[in-house]
VEXZA-154132 format. One line per 4 residues: number of its first residue (from 1); for each residue z, y negated, x negated of C-alpha. Coordinates in steps of 0.5 Angstrom, whole numbers, padded with zeros to 4 digits, m for minus. Each point is the difference from the previous one (the first is absolute). Layout:
// residues N
NUM = Z,Y,X | ...
//
This chain:
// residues 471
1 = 0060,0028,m0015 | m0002,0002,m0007 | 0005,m0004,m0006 | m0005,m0006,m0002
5 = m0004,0000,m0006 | m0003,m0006,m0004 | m0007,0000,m0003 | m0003,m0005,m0003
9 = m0006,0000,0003 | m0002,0005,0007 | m0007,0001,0002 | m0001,0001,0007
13 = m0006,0004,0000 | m0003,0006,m0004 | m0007,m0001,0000 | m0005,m0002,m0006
17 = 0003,m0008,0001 | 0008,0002,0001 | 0000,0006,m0006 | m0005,m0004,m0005
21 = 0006,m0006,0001 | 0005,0005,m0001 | m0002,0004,m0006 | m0002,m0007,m0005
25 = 0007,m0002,0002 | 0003,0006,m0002 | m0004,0000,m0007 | 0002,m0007,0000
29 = 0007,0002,0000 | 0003,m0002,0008 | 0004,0003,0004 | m0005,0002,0005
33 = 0001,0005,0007 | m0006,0002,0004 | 0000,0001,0007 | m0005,0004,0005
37 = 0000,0004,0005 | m0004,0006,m0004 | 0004,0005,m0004 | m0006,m0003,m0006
41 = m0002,m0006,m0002 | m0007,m0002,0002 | 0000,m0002,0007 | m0006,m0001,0005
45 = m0005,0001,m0006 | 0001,0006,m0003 | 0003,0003,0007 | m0005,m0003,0005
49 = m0005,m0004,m0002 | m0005,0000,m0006 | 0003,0006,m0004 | m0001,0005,0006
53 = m0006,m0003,0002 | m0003,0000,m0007 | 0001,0008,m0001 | m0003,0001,0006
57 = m0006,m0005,m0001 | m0002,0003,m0006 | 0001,0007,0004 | m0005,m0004,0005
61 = m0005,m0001,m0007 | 0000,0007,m0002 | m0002,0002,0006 | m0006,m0005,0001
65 = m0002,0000,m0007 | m0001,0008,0001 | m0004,m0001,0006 | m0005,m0005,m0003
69 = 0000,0004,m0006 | m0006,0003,0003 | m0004,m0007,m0002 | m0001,0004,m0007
73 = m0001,0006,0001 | 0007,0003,0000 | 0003,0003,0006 | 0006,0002,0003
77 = 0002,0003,0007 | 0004,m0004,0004 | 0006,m0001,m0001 | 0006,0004,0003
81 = 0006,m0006,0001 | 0007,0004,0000 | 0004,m0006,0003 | 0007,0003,m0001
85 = m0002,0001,m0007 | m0003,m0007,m0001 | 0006,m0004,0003 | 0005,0004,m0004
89 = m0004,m0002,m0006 | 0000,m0007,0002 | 0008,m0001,0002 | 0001,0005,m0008
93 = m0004,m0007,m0003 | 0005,m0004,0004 | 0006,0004,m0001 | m0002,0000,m0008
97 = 0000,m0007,m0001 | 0005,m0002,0004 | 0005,0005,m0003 | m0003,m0002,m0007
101 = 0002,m0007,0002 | 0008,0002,0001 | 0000,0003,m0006 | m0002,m0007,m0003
105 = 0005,m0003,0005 | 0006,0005,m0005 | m0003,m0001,m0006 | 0002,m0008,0001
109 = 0006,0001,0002 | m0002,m0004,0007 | 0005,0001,0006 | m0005,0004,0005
113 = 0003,m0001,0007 | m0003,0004,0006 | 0001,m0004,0007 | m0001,m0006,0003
117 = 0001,m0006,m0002 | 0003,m0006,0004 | 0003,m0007,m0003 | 0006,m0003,0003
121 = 0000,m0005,m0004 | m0004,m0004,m0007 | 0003,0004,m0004 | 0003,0007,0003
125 = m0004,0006,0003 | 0001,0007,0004 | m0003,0004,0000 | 0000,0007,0005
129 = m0003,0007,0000 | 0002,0006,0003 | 0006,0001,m0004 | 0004,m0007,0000
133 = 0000,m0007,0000 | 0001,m0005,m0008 | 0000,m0006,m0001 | m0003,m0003,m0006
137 = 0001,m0007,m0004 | m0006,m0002,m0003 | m0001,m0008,m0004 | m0008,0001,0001
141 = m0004,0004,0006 | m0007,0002,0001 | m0003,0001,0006 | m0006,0005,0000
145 = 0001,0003,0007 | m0008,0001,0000 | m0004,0000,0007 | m0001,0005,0005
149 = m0007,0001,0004 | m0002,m0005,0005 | m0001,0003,0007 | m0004,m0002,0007
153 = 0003,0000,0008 | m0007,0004,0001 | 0003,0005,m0004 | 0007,0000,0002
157 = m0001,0007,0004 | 0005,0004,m0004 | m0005,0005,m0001 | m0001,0005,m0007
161 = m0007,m0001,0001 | 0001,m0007,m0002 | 0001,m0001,m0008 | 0002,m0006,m0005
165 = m0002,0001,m0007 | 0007,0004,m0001 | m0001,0005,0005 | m0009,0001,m0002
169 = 0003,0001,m0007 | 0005,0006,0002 | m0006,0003,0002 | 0002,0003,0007
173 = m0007,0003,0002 | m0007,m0001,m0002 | m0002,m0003,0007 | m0008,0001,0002
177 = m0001,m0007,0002 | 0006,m0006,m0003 | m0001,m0007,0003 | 0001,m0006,m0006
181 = 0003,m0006,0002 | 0000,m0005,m0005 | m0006,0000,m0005 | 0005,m0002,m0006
185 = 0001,0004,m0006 | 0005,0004,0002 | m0005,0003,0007 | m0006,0001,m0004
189 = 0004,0003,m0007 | 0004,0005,0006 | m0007,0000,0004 | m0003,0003,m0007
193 = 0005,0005,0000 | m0001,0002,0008 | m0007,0000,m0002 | 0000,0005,m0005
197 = 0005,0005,0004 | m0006,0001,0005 | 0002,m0006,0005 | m0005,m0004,0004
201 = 0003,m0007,m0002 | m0002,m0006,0004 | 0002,m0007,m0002 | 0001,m0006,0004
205 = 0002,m0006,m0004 | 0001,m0007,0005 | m0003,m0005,m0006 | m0008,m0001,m0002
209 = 0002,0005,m0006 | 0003,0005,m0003 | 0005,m0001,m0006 | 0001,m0008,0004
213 = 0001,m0005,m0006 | m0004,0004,m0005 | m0006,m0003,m0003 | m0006,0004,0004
217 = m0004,0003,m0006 | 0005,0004,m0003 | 0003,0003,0007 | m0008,0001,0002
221 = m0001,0006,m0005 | 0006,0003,0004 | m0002,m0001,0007 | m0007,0002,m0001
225 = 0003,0007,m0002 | 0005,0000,0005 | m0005,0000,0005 | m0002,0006,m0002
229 = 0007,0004,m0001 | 0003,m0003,0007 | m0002,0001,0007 | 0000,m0008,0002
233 = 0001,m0006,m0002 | 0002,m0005,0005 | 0001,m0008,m0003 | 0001,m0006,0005
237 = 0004,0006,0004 | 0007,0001,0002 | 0004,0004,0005 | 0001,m0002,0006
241 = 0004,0006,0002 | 0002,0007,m0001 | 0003,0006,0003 | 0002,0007,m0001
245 = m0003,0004,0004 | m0001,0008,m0001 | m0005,0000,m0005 | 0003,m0005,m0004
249 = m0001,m0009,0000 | m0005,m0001,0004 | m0001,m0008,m0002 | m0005,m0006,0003
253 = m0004,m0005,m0005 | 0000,m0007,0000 | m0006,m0004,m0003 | m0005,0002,m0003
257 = 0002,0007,m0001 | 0001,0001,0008 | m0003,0005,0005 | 0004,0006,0003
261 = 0006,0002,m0001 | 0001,0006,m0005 | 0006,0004,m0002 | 0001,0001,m0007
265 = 0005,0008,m0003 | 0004,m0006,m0004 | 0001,m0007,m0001 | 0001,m0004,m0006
269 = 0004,m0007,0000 | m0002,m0003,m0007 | 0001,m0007,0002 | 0004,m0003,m0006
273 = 0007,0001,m0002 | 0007,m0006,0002 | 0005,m0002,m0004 | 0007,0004,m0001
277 = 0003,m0007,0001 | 0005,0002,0005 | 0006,0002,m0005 | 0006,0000,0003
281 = 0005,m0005,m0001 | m0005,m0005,m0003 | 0003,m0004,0005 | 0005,0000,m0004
285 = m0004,m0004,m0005 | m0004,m0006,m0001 | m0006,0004,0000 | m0006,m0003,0004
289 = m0005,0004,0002 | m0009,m0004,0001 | m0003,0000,0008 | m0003,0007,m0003
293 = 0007,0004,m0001 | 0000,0000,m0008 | 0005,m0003,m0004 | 0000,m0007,m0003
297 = 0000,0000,m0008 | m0001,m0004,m0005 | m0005,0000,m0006 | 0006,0005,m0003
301 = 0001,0004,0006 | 0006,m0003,0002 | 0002,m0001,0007 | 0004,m0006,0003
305 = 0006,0004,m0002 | 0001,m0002,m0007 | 0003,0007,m0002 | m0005,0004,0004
309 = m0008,0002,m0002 | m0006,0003,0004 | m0006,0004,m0003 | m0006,0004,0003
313 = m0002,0001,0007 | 0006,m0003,0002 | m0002,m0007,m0003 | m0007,m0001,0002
317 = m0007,0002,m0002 | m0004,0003,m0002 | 0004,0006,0001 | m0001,0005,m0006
321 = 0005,0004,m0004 | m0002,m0002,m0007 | 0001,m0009,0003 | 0007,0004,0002
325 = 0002,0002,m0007 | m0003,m0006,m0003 | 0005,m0004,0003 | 0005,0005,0001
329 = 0000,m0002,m0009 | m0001,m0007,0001 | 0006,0001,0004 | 0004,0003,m0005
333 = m0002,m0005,m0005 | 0002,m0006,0005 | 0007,0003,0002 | 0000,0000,m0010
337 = m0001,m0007,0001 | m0008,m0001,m0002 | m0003,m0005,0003 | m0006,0005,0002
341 = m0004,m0001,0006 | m0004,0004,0004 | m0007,m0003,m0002 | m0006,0005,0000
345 = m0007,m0001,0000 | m0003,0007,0002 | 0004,0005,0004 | m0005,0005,m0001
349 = m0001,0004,0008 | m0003,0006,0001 | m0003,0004,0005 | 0001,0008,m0001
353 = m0006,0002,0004 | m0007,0004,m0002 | m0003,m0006,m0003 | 0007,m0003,m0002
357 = m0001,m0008,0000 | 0004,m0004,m0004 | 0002,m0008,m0002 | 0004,m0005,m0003
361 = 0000,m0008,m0001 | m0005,m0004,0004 | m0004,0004,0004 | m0006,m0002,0004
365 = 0002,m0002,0007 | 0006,m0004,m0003 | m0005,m0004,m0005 | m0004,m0001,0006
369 = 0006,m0002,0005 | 0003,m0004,m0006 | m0006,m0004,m0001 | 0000,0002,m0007
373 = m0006,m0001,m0004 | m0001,0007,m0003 | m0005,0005,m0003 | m0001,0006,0001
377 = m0003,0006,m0004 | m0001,0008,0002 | m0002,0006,m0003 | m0002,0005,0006
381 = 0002,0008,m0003 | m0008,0001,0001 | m0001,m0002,m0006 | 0006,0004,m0004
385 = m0001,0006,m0004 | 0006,0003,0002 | 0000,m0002,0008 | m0007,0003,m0001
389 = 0004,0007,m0003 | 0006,0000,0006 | m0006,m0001,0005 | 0004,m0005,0002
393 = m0006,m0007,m0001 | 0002,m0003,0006 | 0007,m0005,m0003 | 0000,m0007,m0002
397 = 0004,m0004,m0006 | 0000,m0008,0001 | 0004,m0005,m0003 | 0002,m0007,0003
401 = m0001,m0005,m0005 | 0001,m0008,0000 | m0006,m0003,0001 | 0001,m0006,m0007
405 = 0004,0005,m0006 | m0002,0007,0003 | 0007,0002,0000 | 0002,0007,0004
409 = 0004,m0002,0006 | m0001,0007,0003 | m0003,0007,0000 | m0003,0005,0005
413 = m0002,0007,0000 | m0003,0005,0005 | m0001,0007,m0003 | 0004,0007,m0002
417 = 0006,m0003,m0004 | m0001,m0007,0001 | 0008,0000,0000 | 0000,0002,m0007
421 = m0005,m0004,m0002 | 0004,m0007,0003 | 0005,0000,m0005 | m0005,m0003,m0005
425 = m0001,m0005,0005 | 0007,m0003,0002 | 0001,0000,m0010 | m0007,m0004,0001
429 = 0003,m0005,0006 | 0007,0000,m0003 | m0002,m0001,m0007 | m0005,m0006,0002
433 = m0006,0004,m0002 | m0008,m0003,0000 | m0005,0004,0003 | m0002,m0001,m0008
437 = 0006,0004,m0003 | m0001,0006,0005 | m0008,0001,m0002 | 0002,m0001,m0007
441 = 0005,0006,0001 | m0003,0006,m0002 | 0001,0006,0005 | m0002,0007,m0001
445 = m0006,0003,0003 | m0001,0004,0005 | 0006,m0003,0003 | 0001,m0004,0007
449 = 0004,m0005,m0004 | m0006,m0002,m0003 | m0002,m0003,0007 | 0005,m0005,m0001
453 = m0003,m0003,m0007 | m0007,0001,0004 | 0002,m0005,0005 | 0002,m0004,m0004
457 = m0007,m0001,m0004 | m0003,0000,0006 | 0003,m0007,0001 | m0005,m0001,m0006
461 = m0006,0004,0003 | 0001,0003,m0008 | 0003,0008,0004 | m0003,0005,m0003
465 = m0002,0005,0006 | m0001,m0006,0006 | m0006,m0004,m0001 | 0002,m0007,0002
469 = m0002,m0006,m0003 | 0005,m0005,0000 | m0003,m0006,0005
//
């Protein structure tokens, strides 16, 4: 074994939570080494997950836009997919980034060390790749080890006709029929996809709807145009068994989607994502970990092991890269000595399909679920000059406001860059802002943002381009 080395803080885990922690220590003058199994830092995100997805689904939008360009008069043949080319374009986006983030690495100076990492005790690491084994001395520790793809005993077929995200994402073949199981963000985003290459894509989702624990108005505009792009949308329906056969997964439905047995090229298994809580040696801590397999942290992320701190997928949800790097500096800040807390209003979510849905703060359904007496304020994209332009009328921009100060507790959209559009929303939540503040803030014209301001004066009955009298 490798002579010991000493570091101030090591980092377990490269992607967005794990070098966003590293690289603001490293600014702020700390000894830091960061380590991960990739020769780069940037994790499941930019390896596996919401980078690759996101150039292929701006692939999958190119490619739908063309065919329905003909809905003003301007024609196009219909698109020849190279998926060699396409899926070398998708890994030179990932390859680009994740170099870039090496780069950043360097020029901090932060200790990159490639290999995987195991605590031998609440101070000490090793880590082991192909070449040797080290160990490292550490005064603070964070763990962002992520999380992996859930999996179904259904789909337990060792079979390469059965996927998770990270194998739909490699792109393998564009199969001519794919089965989604799972009507979460992830199926429908690489359903979308599938769906643009040329695949009859079909559904099945056990809950009554898709996206379950979104509000229902902004996830209708998506499934009415869902329901033109896939072949089948089955809700209330599981599987209730599968086998591969000659031509592929043949599959029984229960519930409401049940009826013959049908066979599917390829299946998609997009059942949600489980913690990487299974680090090695925490045993060897007094690290403790919820019913749900997460690890427990404070208000500052830190865990019962004075010394040791957890951020992102591995701390518990919602499990999204930008709340990762938020505590992963929050983190930084604690081990510092600030007294800092991870308390946020609005996490902002967003859903990458075609519409794309977004939220923050108090949505709908938990106002409801709460008991909390609120109001709510839409202005539907029908009436917006630019939804209009975009032949894209089918969104909704809603507030969720306090019933008494008309405070903006949360925000939802539907429709073409409603993730974009969302980040005003977690300032106003954020910022303690009134429906009022935001229909006096001048927004540009024609733009999407100005639905914002125009649900805020519908609150008011006073929106320019609804008429809807305030009762």
């Amino acid at each position: 074994m490798a002579e010991a080395n000493k570091t101030g803080l090591a980092v377990v885990g490269g992607g967005p939570g794990g070098y966003a922690a590293a690289f603001l220590a490293a600014d702020l003058g700390l000894d830091v080494t960061l380590i991960d199994e990739q020769p780069n830092p940037g994790g499941v995100c930019l390896y596996r997950g919401c980078i690759p997805s996101k150039a292929l689904l701006h692939a999958a939008k190119v490619i739908t836009e063309a065919r329905e360009a003909d809905h003003f008069g301007v024609q196009f043949g219909e698109p020849k997919i190279d998926l060699d080319r396409l899926r070398s374009w998708k890994d030179s986006v990932v390859a680009k980034m994740t170099s870039g983030l090496g780069q950043l690495s360097k020029a901090r100076k932060v200790r990159y060390v490639q290999g995987r990492a195991a605590l031998l005790d609440a101070h000490t690491l090793e880590v082991r790749n192909a070449q040797e084994a080290r160990k490292i001395a550490f005064e603070h520790a964070i763990l962002a080890t992520g999380s992996r793809p859930a999996t179904l005993p259904n789909f337990d077929l060792n079979s390469q006709r059965v996927w998770d995200s990270t194998a739909a994402l490699e792109l393998p073949w564009v199969p001519k029929s794919l089965l989604v199981v799972g009507g979460g963000y992830i199926g429908l985003e690489l359903g979308q996809v599938y769906a643009a290459l040329g695949t009859k894509v079909t559904v099945v989702e056990m809950m009554p709807t898709l996206l379950p624990g979104v509000d229902a108005d902004l996830v209708q505009p998506l499934h009415k145009r869902l329901e033109k792009q896939f072949a089948a949308i089955h809700l209330n329906t599981k599987v209730g068994s599968a086998k591969e056969t000659k031509s592929g997964i043949q599959v029984r439905f229960e519930g409401e989607g049940a009826g013959k047995e049908q066979t599917f090229e390829a299946v998609l298994v997009a059942v949600g994502r489980k913690p990487n809580s299974e680090v090695p040696g925490l045993e060897n801590t007094r690290v403790k970990k919820t019913s749900r397999g997460y690890i427990e942290v404070d208000p500052q992320r830190r865990t019962a092991e004075p010394s040791l701190f957890a951020i992102g997928d591995v701390a518990g949800e919602p499990m999204l890269a930008h709340k990762a790097s938020h505590e992963g500096r929050l983190a930084v800040e604690v081990i510092r000595g600030s007294k800092a807390q991870f308390e946020p209003l609005a996490i902002p979510a967003v859903v990458f399909t075609d519409p794309e849905i977004a939220w923050c703060g108090l949505t709908e359904t938990q106002a409801k679920e709460q008991n909390r007496d609120v109001k709510i304020a839409r202005f539907p994209w029908a009436a917006s000059g630019r939804a209009t332009t975009l032949n894209r009328s089918d969104g909704v921009t809603k507030l969720v406001l306090d019933a008494e100060t008309e405070q903006i507790l949360g925000v939802g959209l539907a429709g073409p860059s409603a993730g974009e559009l969302i980040a005003e929303g977690v300032l106003a939540v954020e910022m303690g802002a009134l429906a009022k503040d935001l229909a006096l803030c001048i927004h540009p014209h024609p733009t999407l943002s100005e639905t914002l301001m125009e649900a805020a004066e519908a609150l008011y009955g006073t929106s320019t381009h609804i008429y809807r009298p305030k009762k």
